[in-house]
VEXBAGU-313602 format. One record per atom (N, C-alpha, C): residue in three letters; atom name; residue number from 1; x, y negated, z negated. Coordinates in pm, 1 decimal, m for minus. Atoms other than C-alpha are relative to their C-alpha. Example, Ala and Ser with C-alpha at 12.3 -4.5 7.8 and 13.67 -1.06 7.14 Angstrom:
<nudrens>
> r / a / k / c1 / c2 / c3
> ala / N / 1 / 89.0 / 119.0 / 0.0
> ala / CA / 1 / 1230.0 / 450.0 / m780.0
> ala / C / 1 / 90.0 / m120.0 / 0.0
> ser / N / 2 / m82.0 / 119.0 / 6.0
> ser / CA / 2 / 1367.0 / 106.0 / m714.0
> ser / C / 2 / m77.0 / m109.0 / m73.0
</nudrens>
This chain:
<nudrens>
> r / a / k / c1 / c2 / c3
> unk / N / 1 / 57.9 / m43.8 / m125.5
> unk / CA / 1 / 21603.9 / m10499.6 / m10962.1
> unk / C / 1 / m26.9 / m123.5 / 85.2
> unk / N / 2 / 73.5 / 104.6 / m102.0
> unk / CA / 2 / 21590.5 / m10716.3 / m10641.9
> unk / C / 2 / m135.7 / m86.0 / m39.0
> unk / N / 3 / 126.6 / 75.3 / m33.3
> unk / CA / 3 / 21309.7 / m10938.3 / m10538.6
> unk / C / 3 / m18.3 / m47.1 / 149.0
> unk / N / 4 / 18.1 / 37.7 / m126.8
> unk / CA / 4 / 21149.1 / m11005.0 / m10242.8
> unk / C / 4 / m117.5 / m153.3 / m28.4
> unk / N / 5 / 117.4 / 85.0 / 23.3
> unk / CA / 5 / 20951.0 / m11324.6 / m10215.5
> unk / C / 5 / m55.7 / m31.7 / 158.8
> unk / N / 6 / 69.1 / 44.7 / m106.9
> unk / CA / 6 / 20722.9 / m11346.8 / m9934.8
> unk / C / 6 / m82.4 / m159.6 / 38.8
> unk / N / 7 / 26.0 / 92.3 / 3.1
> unk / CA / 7 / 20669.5 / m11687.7 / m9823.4
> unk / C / 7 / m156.4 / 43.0 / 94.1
> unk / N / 8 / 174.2 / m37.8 / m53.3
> unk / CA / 8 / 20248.5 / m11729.9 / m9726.2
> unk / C / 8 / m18.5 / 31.6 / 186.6
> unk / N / 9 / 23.5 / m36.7 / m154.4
> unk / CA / 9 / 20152.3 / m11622.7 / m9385.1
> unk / C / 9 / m112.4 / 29.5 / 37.9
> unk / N / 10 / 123.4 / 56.6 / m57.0
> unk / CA / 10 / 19788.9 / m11727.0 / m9236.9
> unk / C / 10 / m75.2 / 155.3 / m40.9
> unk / N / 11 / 112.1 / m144.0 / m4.8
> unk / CA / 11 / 19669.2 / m11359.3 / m9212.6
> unk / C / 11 / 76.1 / 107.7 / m69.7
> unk / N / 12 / m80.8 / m127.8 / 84.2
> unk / CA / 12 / 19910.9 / m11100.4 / m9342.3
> unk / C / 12 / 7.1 / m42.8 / m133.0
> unk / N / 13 / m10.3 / 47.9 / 171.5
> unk / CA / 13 / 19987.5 / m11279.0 / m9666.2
> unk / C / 13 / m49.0 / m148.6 / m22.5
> unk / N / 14 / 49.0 / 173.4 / 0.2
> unk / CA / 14 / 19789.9 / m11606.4 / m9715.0
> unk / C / 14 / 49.4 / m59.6 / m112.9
> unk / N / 15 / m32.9 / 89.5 / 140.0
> unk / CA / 15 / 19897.1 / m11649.5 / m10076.3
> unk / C / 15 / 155.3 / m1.4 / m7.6
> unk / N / 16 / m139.9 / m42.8 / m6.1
> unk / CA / 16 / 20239.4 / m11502.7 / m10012.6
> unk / C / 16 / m14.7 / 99.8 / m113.6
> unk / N / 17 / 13.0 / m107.4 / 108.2
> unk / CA / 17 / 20381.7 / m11235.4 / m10269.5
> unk / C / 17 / 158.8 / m29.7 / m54.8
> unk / N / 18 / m115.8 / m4.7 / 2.9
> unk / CA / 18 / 20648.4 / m11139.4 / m10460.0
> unk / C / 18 / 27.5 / 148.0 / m64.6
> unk / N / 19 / 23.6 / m143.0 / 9.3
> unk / CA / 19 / 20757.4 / m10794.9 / m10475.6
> unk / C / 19 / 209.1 / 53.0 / m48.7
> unk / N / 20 / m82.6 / m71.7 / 73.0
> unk / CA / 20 / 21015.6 / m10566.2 / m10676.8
> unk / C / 20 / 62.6 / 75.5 / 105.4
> unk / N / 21 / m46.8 / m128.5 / m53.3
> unk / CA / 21 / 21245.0 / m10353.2 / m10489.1
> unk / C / 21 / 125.2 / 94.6 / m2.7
> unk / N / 22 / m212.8 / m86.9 / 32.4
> unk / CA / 22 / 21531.0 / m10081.3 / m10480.5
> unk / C / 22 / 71.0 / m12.4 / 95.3
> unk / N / 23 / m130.4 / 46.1 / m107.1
> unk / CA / 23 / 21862.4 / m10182.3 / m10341.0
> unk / C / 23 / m2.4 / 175.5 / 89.5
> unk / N / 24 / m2.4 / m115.1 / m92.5
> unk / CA / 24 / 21866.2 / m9923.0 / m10011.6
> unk / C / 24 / m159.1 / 17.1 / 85.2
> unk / N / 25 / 113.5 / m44.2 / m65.0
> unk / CA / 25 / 21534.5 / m9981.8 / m9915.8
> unk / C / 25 / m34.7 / m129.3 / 95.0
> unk / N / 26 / 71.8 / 117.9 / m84.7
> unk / CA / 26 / 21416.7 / m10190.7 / m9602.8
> unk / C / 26 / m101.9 / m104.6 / m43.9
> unk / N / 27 / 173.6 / 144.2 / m20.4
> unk / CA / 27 / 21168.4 / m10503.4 / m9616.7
> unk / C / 27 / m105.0 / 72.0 / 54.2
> unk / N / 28 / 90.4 / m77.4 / m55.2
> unk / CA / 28 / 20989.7 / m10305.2 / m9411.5
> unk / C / 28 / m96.1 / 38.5 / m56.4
> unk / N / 29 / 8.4 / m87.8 / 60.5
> unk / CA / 29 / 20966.6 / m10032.3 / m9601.8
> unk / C / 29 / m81.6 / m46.4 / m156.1
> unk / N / 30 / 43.3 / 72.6 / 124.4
> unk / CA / 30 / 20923.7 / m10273.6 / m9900.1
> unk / C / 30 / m195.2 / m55.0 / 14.4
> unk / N / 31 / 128.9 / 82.6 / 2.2
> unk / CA / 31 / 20638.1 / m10473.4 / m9778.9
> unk / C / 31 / m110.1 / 74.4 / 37.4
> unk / N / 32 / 124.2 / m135.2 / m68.0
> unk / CA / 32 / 20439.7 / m10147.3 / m9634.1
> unk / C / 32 / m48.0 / 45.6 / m137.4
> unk / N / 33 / 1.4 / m65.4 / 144.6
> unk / CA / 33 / 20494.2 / m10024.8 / m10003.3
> unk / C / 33 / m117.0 / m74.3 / m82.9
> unk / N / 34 / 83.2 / 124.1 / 85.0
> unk / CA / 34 / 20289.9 / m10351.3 / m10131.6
> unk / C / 34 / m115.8 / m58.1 / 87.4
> unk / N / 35 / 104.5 / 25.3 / m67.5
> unk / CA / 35 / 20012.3 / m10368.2 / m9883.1
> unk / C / 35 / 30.2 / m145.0 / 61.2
> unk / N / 36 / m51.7 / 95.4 / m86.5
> unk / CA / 36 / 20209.6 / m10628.6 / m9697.3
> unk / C / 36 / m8.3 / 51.5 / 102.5
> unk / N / 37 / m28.9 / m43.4 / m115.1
> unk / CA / 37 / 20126.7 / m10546.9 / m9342.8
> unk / C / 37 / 49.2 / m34.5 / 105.3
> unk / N / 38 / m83.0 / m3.6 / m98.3
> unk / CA / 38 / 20390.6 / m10583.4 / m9120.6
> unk / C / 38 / m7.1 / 76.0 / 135.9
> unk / N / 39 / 29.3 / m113.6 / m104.5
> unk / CA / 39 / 20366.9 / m10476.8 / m8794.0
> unk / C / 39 / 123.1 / 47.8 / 11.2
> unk / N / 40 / m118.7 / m83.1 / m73.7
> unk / CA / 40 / 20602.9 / m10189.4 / m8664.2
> unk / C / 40 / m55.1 / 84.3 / 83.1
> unk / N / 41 / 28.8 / m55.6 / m81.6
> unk / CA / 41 / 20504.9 / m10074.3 / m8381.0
> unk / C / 41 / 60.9 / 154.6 / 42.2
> unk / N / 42 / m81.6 / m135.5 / m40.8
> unk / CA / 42 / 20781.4 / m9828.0 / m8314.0
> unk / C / 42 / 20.9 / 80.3 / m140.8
> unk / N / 43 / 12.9 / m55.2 / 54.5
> unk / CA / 43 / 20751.4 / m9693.2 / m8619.2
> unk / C / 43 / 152.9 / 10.7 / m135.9
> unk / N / 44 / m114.3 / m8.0 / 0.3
> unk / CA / 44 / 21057.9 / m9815.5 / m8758.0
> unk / C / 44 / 137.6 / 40.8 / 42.7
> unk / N / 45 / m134.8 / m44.3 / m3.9
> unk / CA / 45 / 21327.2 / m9689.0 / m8549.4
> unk / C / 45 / 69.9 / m64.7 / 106.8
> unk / N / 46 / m63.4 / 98.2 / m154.7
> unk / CA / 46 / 21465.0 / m10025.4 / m8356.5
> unk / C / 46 / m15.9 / 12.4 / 90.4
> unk / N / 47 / 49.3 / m32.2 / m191.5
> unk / CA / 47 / 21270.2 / m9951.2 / m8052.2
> unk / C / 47 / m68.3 / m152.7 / 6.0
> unk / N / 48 / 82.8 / 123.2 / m27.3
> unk / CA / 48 / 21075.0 / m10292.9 / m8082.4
> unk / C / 48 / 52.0 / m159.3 / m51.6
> unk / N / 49 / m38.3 / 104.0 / 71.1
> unk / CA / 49 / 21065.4 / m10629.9 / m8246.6
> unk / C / 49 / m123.2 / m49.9 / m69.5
> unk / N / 50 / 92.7 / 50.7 / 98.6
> unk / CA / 50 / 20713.4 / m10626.2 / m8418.9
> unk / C / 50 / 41.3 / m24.7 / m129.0
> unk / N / 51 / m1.9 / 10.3 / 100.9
> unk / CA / 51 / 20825.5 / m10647.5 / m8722.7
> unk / C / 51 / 139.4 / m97.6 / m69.4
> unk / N / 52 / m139.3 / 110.1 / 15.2
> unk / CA / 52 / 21129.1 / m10934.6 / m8674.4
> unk / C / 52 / m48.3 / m94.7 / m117.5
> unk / N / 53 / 24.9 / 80.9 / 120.4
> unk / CA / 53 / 21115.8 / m11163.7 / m9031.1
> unk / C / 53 / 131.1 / m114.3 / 51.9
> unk / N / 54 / m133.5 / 110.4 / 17.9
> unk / CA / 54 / 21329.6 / m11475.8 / m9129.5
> unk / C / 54 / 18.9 / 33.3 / m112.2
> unk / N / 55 / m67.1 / m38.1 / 105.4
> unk / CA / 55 / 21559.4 / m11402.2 / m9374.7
> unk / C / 55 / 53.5 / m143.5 / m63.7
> unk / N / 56 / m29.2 / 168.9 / 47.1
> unk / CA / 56 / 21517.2 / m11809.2 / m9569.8
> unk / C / 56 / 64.3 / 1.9 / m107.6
> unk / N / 57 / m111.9 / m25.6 / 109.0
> unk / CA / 57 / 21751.7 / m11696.0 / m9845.2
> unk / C / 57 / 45.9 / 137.7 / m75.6
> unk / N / 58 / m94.7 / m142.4 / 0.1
> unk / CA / 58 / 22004.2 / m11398.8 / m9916.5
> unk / C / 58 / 37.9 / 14.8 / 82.4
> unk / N / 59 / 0.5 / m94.0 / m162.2
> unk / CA / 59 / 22079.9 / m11324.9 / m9569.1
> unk / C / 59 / 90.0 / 18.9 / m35.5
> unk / N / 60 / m108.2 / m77.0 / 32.6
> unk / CA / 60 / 22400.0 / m11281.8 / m9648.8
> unk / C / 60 / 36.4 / 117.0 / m85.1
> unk / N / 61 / m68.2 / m64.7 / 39.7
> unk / CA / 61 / 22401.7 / m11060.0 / m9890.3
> unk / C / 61 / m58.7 / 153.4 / 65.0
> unk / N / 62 / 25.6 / m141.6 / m105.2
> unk / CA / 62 / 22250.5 / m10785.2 / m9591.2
> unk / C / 62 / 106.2 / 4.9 / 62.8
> unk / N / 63 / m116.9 / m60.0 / m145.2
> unk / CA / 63 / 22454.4 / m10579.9 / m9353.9
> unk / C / 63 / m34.5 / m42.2 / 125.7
> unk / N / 64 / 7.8 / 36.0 / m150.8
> unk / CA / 64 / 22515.4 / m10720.5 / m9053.5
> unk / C / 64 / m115.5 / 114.9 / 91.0
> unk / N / 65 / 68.2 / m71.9 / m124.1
> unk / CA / 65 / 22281.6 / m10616.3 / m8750.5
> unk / C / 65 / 90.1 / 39.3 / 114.6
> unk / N / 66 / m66.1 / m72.2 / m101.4
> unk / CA / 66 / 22439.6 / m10347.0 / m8552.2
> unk / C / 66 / m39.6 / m58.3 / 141.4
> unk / N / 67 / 16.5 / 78.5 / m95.0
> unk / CA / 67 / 22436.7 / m10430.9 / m8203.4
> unk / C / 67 / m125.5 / 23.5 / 56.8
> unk / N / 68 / 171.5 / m19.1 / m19.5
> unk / CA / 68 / 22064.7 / m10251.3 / m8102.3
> unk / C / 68 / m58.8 / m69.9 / m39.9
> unk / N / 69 / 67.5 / 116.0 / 24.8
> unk / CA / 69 / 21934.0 / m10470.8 / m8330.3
> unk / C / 69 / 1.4 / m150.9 / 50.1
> unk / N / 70 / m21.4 / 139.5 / m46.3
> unk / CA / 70 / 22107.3 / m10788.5 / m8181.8
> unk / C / 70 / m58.6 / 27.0 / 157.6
> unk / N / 71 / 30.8 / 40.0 / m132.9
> unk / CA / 71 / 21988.5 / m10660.4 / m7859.7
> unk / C / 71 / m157.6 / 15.7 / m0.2
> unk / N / 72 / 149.7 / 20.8 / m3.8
> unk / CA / 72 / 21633.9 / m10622.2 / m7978.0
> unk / C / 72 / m56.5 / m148.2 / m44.2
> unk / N / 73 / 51.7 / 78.3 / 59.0
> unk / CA / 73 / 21620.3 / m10936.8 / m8165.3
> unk / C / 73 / 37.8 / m108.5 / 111.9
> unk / N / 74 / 7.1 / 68.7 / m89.7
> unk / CA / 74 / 21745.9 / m11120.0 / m7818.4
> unk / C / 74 / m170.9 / m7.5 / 73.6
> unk / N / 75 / 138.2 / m21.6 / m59.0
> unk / CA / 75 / 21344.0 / m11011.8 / m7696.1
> unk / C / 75 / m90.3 / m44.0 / m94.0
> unk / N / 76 / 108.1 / 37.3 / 168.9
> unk / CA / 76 / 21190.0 / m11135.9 / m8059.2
> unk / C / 76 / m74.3 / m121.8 / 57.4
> unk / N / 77 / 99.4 / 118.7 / m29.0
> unk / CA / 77 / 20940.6 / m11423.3 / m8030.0
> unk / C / 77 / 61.2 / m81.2 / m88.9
> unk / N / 78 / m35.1 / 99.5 / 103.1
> unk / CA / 78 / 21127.7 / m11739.3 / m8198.0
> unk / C / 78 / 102.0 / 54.6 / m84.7
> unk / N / 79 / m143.0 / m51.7 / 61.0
> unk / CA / 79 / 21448.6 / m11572.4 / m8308.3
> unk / C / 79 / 26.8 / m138.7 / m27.4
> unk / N / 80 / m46.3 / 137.2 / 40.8
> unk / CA / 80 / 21640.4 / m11844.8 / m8520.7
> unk / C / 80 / 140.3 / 120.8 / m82.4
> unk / N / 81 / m117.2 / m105.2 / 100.9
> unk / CA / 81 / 22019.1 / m11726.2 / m8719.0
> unk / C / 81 / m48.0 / 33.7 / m88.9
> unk / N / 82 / 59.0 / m91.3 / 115.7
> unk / CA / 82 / 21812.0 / m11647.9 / m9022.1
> unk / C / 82 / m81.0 / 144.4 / 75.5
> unk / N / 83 / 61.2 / m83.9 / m35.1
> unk / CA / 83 / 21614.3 / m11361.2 / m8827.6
> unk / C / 83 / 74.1 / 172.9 / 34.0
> unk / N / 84 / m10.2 / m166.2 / m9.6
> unk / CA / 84 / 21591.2 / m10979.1 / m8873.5
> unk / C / 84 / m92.0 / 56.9 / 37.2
> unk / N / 85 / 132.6 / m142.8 / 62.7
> unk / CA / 85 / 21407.1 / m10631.0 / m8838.1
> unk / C / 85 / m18.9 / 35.3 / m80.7
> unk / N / 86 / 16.0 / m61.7 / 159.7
> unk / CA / 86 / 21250.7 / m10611.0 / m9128.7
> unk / C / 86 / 31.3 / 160.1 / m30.6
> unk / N / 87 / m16.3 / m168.4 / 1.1
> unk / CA / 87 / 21271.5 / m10215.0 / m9051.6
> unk / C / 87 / 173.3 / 36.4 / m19.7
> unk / N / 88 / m107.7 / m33.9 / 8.6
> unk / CA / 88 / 21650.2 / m10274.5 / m9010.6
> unk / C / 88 / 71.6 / m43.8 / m114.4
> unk / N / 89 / m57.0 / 60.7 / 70.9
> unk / CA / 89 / 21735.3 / m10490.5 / m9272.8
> unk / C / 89 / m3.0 / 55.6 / m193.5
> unk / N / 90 / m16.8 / m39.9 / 152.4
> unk / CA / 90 / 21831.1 / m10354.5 / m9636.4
> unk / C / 90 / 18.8 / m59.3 / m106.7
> unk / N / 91 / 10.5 / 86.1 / 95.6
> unk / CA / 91 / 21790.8 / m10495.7 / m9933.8
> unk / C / 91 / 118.9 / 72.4 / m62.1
> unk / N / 92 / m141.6 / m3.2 / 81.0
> unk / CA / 92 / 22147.3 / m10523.4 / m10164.7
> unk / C / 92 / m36.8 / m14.0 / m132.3
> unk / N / 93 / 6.1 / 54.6 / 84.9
> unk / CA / 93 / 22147.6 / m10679.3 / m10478.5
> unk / C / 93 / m53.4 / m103.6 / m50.5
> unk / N / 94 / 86.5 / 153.1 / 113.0
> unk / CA / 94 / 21996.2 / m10987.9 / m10480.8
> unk / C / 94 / m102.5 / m26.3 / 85.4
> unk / N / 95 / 142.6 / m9.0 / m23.8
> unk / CA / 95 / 21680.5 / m11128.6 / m10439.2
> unk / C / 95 / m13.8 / m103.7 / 185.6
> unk / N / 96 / 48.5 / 31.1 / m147.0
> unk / CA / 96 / 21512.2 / m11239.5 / m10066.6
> unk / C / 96 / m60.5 / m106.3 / m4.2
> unk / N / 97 / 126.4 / 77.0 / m74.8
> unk / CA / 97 / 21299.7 / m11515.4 / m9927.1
> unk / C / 97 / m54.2 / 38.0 / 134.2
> unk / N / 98 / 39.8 / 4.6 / m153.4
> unk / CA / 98 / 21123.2 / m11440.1 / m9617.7
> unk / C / 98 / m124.6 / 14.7 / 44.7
> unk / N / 99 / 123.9 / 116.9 / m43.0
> unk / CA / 99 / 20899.3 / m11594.6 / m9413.7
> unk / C / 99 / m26.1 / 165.5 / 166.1
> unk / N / 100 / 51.4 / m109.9 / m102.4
> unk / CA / 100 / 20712.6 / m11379.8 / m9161.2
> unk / C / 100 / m54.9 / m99.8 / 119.4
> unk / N / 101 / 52.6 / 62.0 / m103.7
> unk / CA / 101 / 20665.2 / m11502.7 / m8801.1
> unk / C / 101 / m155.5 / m32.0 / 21.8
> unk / N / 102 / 119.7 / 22.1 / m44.4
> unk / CA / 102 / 20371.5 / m11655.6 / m8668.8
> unk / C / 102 / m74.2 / 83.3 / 82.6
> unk / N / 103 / 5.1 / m102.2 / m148.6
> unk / CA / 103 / 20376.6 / m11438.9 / m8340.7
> unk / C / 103 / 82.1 / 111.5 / m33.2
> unk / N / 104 / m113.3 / m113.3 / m79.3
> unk / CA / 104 / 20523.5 / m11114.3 / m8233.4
> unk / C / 104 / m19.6 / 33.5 / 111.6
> unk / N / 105 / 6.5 / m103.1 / m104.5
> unk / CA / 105 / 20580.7 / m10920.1 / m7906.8
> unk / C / 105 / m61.4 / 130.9 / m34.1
> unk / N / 106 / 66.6 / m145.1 / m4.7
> unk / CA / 106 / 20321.1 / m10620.3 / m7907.7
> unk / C / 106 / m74.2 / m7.6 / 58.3
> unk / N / 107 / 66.3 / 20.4 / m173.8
> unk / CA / 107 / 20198.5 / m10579.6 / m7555.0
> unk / C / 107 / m103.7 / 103.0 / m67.3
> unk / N / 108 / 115.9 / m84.8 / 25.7
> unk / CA / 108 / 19948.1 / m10310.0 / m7771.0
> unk / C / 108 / m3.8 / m43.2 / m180.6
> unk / N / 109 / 2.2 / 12.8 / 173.1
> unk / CA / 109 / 19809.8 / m10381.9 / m8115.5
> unk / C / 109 / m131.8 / 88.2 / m44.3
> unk / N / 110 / 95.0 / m91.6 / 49.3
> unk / CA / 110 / 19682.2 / m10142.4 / m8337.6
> unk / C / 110 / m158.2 / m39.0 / m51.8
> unk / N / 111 / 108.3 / 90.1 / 57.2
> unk / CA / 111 / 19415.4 / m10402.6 / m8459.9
> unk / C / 111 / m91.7 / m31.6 / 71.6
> unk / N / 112 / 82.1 / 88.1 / m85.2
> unk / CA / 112 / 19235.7 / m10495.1 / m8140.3
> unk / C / 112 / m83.6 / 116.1 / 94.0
</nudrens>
């Protein structure tokens, strides 16, 4: 079974994690599963870019980002070629690194 390893992140994951998952299932999806809170604003369905990650090892072995996604992740805060929607991005076979932005775009946050 996969692996996800969450590299640390100030407030969402300070220690970082590392989490089990089934090939077919989003990061997203994954890290919601493990009290990793990710924002998704839209609720997962590529309407936004709260929930854009860096993908610091495997990226390849995901499916390319259809073009919605390349045109959401042009509006992301600090896009770099490692970067996805965690909501879009599916986990395969092998295991992840990823690092969760500092910032996102969410002109409304559920937190404030």
């Amino acid at each position: 079974m996969p692996k996800i390893v969450f590299l640390p992140h100030e407030t969402i994951c300070p220690e970082g994690a590392v989490i089990e998952v089934e090939p077919g299932e989003s990061i997203c999806e994954a890290a919601l599963r493990n009290d990793i809170e990710i924002e998704h604003a839209c609720e997962m369905s590529c309407a936004c870019t709260t929930c854009h990650v860096y993908i610091r090892e495997g990226f390849d072995s995901l499916e390319e980002a259809d073009e919605l996604e390349e045109d959401y992740l042009d509006k992301a805060w600090g896009v770099d070629p490692d970067s996805r929607l965690s909501c879009q991005a599916v986990v395969a076979d092998r295991d992840l690194i990823v690092e969760l932005p500092k910032y996102t775009l969410n002109m409304v946050s559920e937190k404030h």
